[in-house]
C-alpha positions in Angstrom: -27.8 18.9 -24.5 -27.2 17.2 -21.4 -25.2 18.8 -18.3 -21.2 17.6 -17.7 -20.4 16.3 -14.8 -17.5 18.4 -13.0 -17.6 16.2 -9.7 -14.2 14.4 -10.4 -11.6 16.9 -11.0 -9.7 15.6 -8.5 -9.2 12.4 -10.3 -8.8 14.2 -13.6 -5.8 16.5 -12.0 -4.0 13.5 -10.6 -4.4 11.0 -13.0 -6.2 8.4 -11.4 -7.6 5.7 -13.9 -10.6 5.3 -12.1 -12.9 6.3 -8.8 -15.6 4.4 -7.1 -18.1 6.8 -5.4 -21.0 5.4 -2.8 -24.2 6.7 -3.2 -27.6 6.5 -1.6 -30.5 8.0 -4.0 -34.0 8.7 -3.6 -35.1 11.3 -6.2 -34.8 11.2 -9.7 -31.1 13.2 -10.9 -31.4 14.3 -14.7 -29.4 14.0 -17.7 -26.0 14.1 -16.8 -22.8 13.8 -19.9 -19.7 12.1 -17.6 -16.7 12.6 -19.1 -15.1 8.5 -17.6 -17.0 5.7 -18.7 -19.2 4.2 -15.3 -20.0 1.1 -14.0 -23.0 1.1 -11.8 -23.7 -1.5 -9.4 -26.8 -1.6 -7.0 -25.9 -2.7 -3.8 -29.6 -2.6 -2.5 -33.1 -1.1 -3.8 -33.6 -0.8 -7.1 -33.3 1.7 -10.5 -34.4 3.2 -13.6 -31.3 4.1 -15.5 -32.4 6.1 -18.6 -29.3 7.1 -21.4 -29.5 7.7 -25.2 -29.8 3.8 -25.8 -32.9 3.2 -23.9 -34.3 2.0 -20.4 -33.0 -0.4 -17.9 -34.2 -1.4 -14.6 -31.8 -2.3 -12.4 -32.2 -4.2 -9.1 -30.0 -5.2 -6.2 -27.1 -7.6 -7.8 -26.9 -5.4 -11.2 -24.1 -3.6 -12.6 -24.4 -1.6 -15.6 -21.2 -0.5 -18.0 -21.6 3.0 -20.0 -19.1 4.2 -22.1 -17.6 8.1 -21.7 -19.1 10.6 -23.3 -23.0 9.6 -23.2 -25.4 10.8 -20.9 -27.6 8.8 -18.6 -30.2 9.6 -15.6 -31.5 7.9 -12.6 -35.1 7.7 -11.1 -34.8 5.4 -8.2 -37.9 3.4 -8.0 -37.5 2.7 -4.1 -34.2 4.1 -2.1 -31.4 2.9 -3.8 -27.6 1.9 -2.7 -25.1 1.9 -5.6 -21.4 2.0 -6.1 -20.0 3.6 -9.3 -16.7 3.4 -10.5 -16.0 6.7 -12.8 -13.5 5.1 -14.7 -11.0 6.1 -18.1 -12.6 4.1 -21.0 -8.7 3.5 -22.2 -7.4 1.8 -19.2 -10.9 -0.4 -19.0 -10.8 -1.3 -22.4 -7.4 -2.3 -21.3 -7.8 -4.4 -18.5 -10.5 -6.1 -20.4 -8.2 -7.2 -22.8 -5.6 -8.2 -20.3 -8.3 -10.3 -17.9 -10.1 -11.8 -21.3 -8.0 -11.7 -24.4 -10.6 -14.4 -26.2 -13.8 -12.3 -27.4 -15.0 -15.5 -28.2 -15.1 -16.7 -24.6 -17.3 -13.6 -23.9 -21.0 -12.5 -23.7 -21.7 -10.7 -27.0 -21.0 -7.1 -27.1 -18.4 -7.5 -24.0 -15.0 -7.2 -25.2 -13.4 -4.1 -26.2 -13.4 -5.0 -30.0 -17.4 -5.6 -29.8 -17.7 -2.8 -27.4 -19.2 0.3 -28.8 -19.6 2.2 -25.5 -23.5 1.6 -25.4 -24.9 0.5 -22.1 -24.1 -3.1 -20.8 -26.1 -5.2 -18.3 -24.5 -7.8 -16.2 -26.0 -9.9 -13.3 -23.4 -11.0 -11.1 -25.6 -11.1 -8.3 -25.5 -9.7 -4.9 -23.0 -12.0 -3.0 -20.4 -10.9 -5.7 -21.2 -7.3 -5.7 -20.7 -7.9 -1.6 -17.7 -9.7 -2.1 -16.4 -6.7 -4.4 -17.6 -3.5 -1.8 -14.6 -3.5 0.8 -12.2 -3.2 -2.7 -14.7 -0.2 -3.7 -14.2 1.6 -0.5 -10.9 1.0 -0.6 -10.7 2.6 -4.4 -12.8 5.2 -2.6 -10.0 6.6 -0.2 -7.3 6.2 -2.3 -7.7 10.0 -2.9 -7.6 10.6 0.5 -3.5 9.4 0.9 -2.5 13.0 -0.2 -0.2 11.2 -2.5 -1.2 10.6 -6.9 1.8 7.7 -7.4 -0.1 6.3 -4.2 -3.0 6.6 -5.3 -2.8 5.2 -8.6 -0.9 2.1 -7.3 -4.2 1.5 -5.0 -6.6 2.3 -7.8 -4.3 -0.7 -10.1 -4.5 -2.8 -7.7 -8.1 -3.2 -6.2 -9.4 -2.6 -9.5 -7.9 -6.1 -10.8 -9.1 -7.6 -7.9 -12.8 -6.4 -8.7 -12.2 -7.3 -12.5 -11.4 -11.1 -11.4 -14.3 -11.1 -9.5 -16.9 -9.9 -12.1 -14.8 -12.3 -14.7 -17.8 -15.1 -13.9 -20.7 -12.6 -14.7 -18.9 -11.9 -18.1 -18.0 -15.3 -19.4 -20.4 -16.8 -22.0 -22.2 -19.4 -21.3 -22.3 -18.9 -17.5 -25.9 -18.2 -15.5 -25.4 -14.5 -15.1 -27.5 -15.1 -12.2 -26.1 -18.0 -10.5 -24.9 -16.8 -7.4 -22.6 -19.8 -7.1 -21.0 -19.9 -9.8 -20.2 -15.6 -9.2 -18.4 -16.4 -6.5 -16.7 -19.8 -6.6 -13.0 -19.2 -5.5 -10.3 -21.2 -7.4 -8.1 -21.3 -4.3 -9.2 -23.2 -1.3 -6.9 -22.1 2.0 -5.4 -19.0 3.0 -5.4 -17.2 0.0 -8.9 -17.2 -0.1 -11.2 -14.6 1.3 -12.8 -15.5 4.1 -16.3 -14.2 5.2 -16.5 -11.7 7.7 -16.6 -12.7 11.2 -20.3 -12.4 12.7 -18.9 -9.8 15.3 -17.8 -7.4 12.3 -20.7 -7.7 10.7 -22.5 -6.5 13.8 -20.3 -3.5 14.2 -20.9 -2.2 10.8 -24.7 -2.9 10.8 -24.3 -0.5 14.2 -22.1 2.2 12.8 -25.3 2.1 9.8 -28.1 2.0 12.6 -26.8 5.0 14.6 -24.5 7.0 12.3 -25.0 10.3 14.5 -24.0 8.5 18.0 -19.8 9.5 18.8 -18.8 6.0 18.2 -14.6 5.1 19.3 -13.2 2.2 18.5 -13.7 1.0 22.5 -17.3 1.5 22.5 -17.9 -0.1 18.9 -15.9 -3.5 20.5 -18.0 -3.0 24.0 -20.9 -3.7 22.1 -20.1 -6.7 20.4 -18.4 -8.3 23.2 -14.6 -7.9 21.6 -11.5 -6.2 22.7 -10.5 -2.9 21.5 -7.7 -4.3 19.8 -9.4 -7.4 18.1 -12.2 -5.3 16.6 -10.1 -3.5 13.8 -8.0 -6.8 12.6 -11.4 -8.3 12.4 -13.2 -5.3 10.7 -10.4 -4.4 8.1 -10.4 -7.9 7.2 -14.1 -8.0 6.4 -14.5 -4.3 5.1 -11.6 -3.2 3.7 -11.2 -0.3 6.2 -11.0 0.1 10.2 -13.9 0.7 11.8 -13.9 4.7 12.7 -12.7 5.2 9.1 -16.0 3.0 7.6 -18.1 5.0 10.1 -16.5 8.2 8.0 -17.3 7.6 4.9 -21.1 6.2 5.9 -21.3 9.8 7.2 -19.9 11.2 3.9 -22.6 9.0 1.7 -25.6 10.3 4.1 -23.9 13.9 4.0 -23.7 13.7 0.1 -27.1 12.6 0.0 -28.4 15.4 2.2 -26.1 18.0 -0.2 -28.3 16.5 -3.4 -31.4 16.2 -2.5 -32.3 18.7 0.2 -31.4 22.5 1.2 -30.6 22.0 4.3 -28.0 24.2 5.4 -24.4 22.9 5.5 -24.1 22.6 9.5 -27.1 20.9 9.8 -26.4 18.3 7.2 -23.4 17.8 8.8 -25.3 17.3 12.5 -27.5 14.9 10.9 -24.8 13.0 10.0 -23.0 13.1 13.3 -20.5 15.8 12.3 -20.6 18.3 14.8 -18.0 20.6 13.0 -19.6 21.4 9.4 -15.4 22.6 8.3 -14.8 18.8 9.0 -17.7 17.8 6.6 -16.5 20.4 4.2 -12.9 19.2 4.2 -14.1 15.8 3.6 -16.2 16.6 0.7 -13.7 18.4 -0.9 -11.2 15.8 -1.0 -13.2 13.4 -1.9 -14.8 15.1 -4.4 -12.1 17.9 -5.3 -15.0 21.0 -4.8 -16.9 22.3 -1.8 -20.9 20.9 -1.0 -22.2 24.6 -2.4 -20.1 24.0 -5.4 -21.5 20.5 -6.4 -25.2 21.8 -5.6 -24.8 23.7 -8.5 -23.7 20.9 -10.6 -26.5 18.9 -12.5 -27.8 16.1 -10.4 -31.3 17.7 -8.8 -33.8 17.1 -11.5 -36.6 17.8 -9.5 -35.3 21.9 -9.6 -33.6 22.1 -13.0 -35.3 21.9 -16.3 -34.6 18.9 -18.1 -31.8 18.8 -21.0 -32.9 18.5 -24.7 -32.5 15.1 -26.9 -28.4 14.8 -27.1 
């Protein structure tokens, strides 16, 4: 029988309908039962997604849908980015309903009546799953406001916004893999989003390049030739986030990372990271994840050092 996940307790003591998590993979995790239905999508790289349904490779664009209860694994085929949104079956069921009454109007198997919980492919393609990221990270530190009415007003919110997004990559008929019609905004002016200045782009490709260097917000701007206080307008815009805050949780994905797939000890995953204090990599683990990094090396996720689970 496969292993439960005990990762989000956090979200399961306060109530929050869903969770997006960032992860950066590069060994194989084994059979793991989650407890939320997940939607998978792979921001870059590629992966083998096994669950009790069969096979499917995904590759950078891809978002898979798996209903609660079932388990899956993950063998990355190269190093893979993906963004997973641990979410209550009920309230996505739900918003399906809500966004897409019509089953009719949707690819088969999609709506909540044709829905059995198996796994679901879609192809939005990768400038959607770009568009939808800075609403991710922003369901990503919703945990992080100390507050659960808070937090579940932020989860409501920027999950719509990602639904109406993926609506495209849903409807039947459409090219799943037209990147045009994935991202065609009905609104032409100031309500729609705007891509990200070339300047914020720049900073966050640096903050990736040299996560261990003590970036502030002064330096970042230096850099790209803006002032200190034009930077973080321009960055929140494109990201979602400010700047130091992005640079955060890139060091919490590599630190998570280092916590699955290696031993290194705790204060030297956090140096490699560019925490110099391993307490402050701690304390961000925890609440982000509601248990310590010793805690969730026990949980099931390295395959390569824990014998694999019998046929569910």
């Amino acid at each position: 029988m496969g292993e439960v996940d005990d990762s989000l307790a956090i979200v399961t003591s306060w109530g929050v309908p869903a969770v997006a998590i960032e992860m950066v993979r590069t060994r194989p995790t084994m059979r793991t039962i989650f407890s939320h239905a997940k939607i998978v999508g792979v921001m870059s790289g590629s992966v083998m997604i096994t669950t009790s349904m069969g096979t499917a490779t995904l590759a950078a664009g891809d978002v898979l849908v798996l209903g609660s209860g079932r388990w899956c694994s993950q063998r990355p085929l190269r190093p893979v980015r993906t963004w997973t949104i641990h979410i209550d079956e009920d309230f996505l069921r739900s918003c399906t309903c809500w966004a897409l009454p019509a089953a009719s109007r949707l690819r088969p198997g999609t709506h909540p009546s044709e829905w059995d919980g198996s796994m679901r492919v879609h192809h939005p393609g990768t400038t959607t799953l770009q568009r939808i990221e800075p609403i991710m990270r922003q369901m990503s530190v919703a945990v992080e406001t100390g507050n659960a009415d808070i937090a579940r007003s932020i989860v409501l919110r920027h999950f719509a916004a990602a639904v109406e997004l993926m609506i495209p990559a849903l409807l039947a008929g459409d090219d799943e893999t037209d990147e045009g019609a994935s991202t065609r905004q009905p609104v032409v002016g100031r309500l729609s989003v705007p891509a990200p200045r070339a300047e914020a782009v720049q900073a966050a490709e640096l903050l990736k390049q040299r996560l261990r260097e003590p970036w502030t917000v002064a330096r970042l701007a230096a850099e790209v030739s803006m002032s200190a206080s034009h930077l973080p307008r321009l960055f929140r815009r494109a990201f979602g986030i400010p700047p130091i805050r992005y640079l955060n949780e890139l060091r919490l994905t590599a630190f998570v990372g280092l916590i699955e797939e290696t031993d290194l000890p705790l204060a030297l995953a956090a140096s490699k990271v560019g925490w110099r204090d391993s307490r402050v990599a701690a304390a961000r683990f925890r609440r982000r994840f509601g248990l310590s990094p010793s805690d969730y090396r026990k949980s099931p996720h390295r395959a390569q050092e824990i014998e694999p689970c019998l046929e569910l």
